[in-house]
C-alpha positions as CSV (number, residue, x, y, z in Angstrom):
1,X,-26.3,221.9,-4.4
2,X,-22.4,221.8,-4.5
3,X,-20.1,222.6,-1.9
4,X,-16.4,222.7,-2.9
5,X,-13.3,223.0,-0.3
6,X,-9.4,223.1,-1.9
7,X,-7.1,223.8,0.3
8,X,-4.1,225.8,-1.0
9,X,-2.2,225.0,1.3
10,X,-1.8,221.4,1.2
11,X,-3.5,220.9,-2.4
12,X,-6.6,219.2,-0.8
13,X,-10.0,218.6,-2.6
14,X,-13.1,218.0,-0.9
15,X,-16.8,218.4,-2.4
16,X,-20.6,217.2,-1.6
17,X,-22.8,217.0,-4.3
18,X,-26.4,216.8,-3.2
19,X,-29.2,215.9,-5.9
20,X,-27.4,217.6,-9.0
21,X,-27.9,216.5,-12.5
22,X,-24.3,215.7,-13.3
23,X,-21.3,215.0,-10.8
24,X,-19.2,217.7,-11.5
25,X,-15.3,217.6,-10.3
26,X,-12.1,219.3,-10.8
27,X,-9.4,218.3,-13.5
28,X,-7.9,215.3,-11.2
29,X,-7.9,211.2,-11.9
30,X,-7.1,210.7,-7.6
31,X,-10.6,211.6,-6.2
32,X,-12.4,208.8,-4.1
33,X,-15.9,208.6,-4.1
34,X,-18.3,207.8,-1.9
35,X,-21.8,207.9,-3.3
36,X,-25.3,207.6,-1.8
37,X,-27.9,206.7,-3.6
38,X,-31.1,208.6,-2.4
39,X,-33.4,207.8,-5.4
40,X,-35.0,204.6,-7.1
41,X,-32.6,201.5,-7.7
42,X,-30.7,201.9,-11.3
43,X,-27.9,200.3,-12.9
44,X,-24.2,201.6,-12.6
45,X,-21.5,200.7,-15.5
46,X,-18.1,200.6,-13.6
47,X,-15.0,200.1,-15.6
48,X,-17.7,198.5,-18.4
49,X,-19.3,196.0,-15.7
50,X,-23.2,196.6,-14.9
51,X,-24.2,196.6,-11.1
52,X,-27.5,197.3,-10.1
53,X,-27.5,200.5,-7.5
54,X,-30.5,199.4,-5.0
55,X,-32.4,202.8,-3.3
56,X,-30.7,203.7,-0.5
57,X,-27.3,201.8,-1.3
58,X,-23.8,203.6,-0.7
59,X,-20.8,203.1,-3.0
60,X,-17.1,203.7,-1.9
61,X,-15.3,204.3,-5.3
62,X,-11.6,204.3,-5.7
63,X,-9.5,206.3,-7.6
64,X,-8.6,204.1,-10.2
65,X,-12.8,203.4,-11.2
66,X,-14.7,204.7,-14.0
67,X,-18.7,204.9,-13.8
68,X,-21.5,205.8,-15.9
69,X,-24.9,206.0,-14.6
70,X,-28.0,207.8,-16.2
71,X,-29.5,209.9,-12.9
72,X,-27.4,212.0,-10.4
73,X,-30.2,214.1,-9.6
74,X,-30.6,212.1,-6.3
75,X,-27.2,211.4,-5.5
76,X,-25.0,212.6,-2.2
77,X,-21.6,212.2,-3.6
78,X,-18.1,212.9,-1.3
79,X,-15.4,213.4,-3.4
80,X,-11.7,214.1,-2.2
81,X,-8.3,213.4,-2.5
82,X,-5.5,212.2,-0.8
83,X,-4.0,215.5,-0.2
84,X,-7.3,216.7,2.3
85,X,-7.8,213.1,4.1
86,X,-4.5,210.8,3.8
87,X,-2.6,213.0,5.5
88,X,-3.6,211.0,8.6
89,X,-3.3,206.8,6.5
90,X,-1.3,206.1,10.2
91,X,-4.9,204.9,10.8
92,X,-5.5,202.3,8.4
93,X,-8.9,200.9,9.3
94,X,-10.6,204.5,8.4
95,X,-7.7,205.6,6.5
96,X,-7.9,206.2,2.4
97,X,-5.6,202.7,2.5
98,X,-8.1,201.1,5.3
99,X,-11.0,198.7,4.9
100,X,-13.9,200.7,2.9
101,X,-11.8,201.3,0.1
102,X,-9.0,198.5,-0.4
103,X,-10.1,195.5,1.6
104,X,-10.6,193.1,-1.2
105,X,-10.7,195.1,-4.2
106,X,-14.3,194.3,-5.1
107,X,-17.1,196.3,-5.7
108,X,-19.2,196.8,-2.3
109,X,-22.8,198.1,-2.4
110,X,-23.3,198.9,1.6
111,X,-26.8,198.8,2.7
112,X,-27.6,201.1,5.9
113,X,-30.7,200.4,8.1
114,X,-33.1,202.9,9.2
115,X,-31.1,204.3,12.4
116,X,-28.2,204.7,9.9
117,X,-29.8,206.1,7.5
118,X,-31.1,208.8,9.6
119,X,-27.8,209.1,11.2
120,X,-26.2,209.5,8.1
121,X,-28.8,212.4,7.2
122,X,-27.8,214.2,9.8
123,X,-24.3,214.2,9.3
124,X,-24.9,215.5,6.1
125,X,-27.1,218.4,7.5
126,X,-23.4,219.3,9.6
127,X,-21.3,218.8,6.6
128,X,-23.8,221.4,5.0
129,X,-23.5,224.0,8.0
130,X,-20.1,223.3,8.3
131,X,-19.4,224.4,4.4
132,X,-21.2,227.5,4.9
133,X,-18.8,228.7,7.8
134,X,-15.6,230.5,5.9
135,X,-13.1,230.4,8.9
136,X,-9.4,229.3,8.9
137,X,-10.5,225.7,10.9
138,X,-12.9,225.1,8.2
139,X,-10.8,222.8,6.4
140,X,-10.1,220.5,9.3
141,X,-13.7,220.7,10.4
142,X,-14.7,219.0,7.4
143,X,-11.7,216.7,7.6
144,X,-12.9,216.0,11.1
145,X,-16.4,215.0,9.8
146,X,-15.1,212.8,6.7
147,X,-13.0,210.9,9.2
148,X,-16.4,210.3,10.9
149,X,-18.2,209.4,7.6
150,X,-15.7,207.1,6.6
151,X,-16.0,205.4,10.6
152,X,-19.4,205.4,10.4
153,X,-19.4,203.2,6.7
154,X,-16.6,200.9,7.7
155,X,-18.7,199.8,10.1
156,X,-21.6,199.1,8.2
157,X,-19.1,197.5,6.0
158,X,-17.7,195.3,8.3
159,X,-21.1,194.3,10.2
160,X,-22.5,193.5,6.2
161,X,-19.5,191.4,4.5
162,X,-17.2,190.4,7.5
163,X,-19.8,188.4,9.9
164,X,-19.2,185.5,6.8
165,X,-15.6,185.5,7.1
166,X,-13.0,183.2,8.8
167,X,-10.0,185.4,8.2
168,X,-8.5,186.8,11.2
169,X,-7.8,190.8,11.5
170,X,-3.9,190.4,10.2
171,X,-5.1,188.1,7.3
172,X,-7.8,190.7,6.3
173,X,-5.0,192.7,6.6
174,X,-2.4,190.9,4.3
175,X,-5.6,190.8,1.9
176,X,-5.6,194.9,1.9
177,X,-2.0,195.1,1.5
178,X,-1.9,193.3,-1.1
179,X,-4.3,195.2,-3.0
180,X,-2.7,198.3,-2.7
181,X,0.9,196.8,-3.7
182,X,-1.0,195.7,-7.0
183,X,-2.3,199.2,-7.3
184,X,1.2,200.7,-7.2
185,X,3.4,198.5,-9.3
186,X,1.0,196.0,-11.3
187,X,3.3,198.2,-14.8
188,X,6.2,196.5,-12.9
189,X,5.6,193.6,-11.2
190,X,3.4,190.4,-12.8
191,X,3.6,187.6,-10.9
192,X,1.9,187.0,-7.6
193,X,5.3,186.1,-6.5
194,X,6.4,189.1,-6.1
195,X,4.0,190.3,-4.6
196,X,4.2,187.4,-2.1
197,X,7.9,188.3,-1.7
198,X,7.2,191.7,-0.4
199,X,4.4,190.8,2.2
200,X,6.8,188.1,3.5
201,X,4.5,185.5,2.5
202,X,4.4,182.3,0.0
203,X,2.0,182.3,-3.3
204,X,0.2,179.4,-1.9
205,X,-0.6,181.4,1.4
206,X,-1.7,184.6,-0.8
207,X,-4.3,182.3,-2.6
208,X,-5.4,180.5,0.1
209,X,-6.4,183.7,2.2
210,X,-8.1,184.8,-1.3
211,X,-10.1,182.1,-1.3
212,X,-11.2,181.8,2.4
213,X,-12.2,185.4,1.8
214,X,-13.9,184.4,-1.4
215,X,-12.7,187.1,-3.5
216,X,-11.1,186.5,-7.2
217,X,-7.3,185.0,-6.8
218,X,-4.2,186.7,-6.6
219,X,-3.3,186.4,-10.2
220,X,-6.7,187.8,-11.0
221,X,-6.4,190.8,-9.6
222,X,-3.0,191.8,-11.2
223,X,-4.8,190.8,-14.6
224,X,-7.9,192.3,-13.8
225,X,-5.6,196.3,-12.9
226,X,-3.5,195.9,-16.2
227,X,-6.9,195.2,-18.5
228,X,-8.6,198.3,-16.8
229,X,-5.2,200.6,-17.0
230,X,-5.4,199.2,-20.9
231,X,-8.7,199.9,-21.2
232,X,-8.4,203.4,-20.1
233,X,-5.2,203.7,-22.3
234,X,-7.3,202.5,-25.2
235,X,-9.7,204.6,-24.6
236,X,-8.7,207.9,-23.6
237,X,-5.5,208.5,-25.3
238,X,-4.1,207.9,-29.3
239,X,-1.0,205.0,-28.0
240,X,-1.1,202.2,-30.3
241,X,-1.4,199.0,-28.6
242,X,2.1,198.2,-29.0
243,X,2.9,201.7,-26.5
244,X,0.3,200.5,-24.1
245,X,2.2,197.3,-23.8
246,X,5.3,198.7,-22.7
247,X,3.8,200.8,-20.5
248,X,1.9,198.4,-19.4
249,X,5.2,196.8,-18.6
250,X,5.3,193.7,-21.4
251,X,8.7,193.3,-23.0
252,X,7.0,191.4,-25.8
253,X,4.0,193.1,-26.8
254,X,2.0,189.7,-28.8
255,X,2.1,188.9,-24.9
256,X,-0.3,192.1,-23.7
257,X,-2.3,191.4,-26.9
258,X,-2.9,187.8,-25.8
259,X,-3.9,188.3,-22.5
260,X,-6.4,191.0,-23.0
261,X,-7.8,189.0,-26.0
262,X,-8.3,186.5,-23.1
263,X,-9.8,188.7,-20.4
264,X,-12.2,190.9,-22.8
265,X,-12.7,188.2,-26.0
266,X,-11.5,190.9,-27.9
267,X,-8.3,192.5,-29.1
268,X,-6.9,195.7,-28.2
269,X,-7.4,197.1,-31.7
270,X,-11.0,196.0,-32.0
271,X,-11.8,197.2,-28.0
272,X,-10.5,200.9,-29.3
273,X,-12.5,201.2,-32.2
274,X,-15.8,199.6,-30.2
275,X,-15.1,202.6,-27.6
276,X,-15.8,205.5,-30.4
277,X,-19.1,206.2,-29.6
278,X,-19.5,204.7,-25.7
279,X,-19.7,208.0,-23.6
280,X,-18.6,208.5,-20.0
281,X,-21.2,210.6,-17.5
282,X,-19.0,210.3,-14.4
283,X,-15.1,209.4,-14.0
284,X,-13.4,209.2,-10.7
């Protein structure tokens, strides 16, 4: 089953896909995902990584991830865009901006129990309903209920990965911040110092709030944004490697070249031609 809501108006996107074969979406690359996994456990390629997606487990997907899996046909899949939900980011713990999605720029597999789970059912039930009722409120109807979705998960999110960490609610917060300001200008900007410089904070505080929140380092993450925008580069569109550099935002191209030869073991060239024949079921 598919339900589909676009709002004319305001250019929002909002669909639920409930035990399809394939994940089908409109012609955008700024739909988040949030995936629940209804059947048996099976591995998930994102952005070329294998995770294992346990029975039951629910994935919040951002924008800028690729996956590939084999089954959808016991999938519940959101996907929307910025246009139907962010309109209210002035809430940034259940915002698009908040925890589930840009807290620490990992990969989080959240696990609900059995009062959850059935809790979660249900509001899938209303988001059902509330799709087949054609009215002029229908739109914020189902924004209302995504804002509840996305409450509901940030908690579970919170009680499964925060109960081991020593940051306080600002530093959690600098640590989501920062993530987002690598998002919009890791073409530009390099350097964790820049970065640092627009949060108001030194280098040496960034890294030491990374590592009490044991996620990769500062630097990491502004490599590990320009390998996947390569990546994608490389793989979806004919730019040479020496294009993808400036884009990329490398004056000297040899410089690009090294580090993704460093964070891949391979060199642009040889990645592009390795990604003829590797296939992609689901892109978000």
């Amino acid at each position: 089953m598919i339900h589909v809501l676009e709002d004319s108006l305001t250019k929002g996107y909002i669909s639920l896909t409930i035990n399809e074969p394939e994940i089908k979406r409109p012609n955008s690359n700024s739909l988040l995902t949030i995936m629940w996994n209804k059947g048996k456990e099976q591995t998930i390629y994102i952005d070329d990584v294998a995770y294992q997606l346990p029975h039951n487990a629910i994935l919040p997907l951002v924008s800028e991830q690729e996956y590939i899996l084999t089954d959808t046909s016991a999938l519940t899949t959101w996907q929307f865009n910025r246009e139907f939900y962010c309109i209210i980011d002035h809430d940034k713990e259940v915002s698009c901006s908040g925890f589930l999605f840009y807290s620490a720029g990992d990969i989080r597999m959240l696990l609900p129990n059995d009062i959850e789970t059935r809790k979660l059912g249900l509001l899938v039930e209303v988001f059902e309903d509330e799709y087949e009722t054609r009215d002029n409120i229908q739109a914020e109807m189902l924004r209302m209920l995504l804002k509840r979705l996305i409450i509901k998960l940030t908690r579970i999110a919170k009680e499964q990965y925060l109960h081991a960490s020593t940051l306080s609610s600002n530093e959690l917060d600098i640590v989501r911040q920062y993530n987002l300001l690598v998002e919009k200008n890791f073409r530009q900007y390099h350097k964790v110092k820049d970065y640092a410089e627009m949060l108001y904070k030194s280098p040496k505080t960034l890294a030491n709030l990374f590592t009490q929140y044991n996620s990769r380092t500062p630097l990491q993450i502004i490599h590990d944004r320009i390998i996947l925008e390569a990546k994608r580069l490389l793989h979806y569109t004919d730019k040479t490697a020496k294009e993808i550099a400036y884009d990329l935002g490398f004056e000297e191209a040899p410089h690009f070249s090294r580090l993704f030869k460093k964070e891949t073991g391979c060199s642009p060239t040889d990645y592009k031609q390795s990604q003829h024949n590797f296939g992609i079921i689901g892109k978000n």
